[in-house]
C-alpha positions, -999 to +999 in steps of 0.1 A: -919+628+307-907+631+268-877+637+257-863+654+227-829+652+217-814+673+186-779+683+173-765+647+156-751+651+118-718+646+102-683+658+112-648+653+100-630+642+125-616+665+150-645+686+150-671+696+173-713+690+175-734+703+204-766+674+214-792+689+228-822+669+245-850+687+264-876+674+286-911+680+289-942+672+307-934+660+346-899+671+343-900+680+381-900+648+387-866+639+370-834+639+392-802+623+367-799+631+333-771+616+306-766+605+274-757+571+265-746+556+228-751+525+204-724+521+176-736+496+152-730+459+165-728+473+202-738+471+230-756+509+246-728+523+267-729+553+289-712+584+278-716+611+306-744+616+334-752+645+353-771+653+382-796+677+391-770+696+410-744+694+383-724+667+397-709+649+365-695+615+355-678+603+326-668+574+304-626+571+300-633+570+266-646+608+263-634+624+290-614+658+282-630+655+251-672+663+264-690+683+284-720+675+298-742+702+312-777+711+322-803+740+321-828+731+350-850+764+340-853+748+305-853+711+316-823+710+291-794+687+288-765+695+262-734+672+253-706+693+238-686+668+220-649+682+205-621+666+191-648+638+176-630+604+164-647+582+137-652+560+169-674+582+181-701+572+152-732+560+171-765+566+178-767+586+213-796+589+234-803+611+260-823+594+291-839+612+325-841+594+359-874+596+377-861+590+417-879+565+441-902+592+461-921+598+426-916+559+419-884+553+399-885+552+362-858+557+336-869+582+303-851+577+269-848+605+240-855+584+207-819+592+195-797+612+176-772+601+147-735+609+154-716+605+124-672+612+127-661+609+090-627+603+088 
């Protein structure tokens, strides 16, 4: 499985940026999707996961702020992102789950740049 993730730039903050990371090759096989970010001297941190059936889960730190949300047709995964803080400059990285009947395995995007000017 590959996956592409698009839609990181610049904002001021308080405005909005759409991610988008799409999977292809054995994508049947994935289960979980999420994204995850770096900021620079961090440690990765999970930002929101979703699974195939659209259950969600959040960090505190974004939550009423993003939306995650999936496209299982398009093997899709989008992070809405609104009222963006300069602390949510990072690097963010979308990852797939492969579950244990196919033989578990976790994907990662190669990243996006997320950059909330103040």
């Amino acid at each position: 499985v590959q996956l592409q993730a698009s839609g990181g730039g610049l904002v001021q903050a308080g405005g909005s940026l759409r991610l988008s990371c799409a999977a292809s090759g054995s994508a049947f096989s994935i289960n979980n999707m999420g994204w995850y970010r770096q900021a620079p001297g961090k440690q990765r941190e999970l930002v929101a996961t979703i699974t195939s059936s659209g259950s969600t889960n959040y960090a505190d730190s974004v939550k009423g702020r993003f939306t995650i949300s999936r496209d299982n047709a398009k093997n899709t995964v989008y992070l809405q992102m609104n009222s963006l803080k300069p602390e949510d400059t990072a690097v963010y990285y979308c990852n797939a789950v492969r579950p244990p009947v196919y033989g578990y395995l976790v994907y990662w995007g190669q990243g996006t740049l997320v950059t909330v000017s103040s």
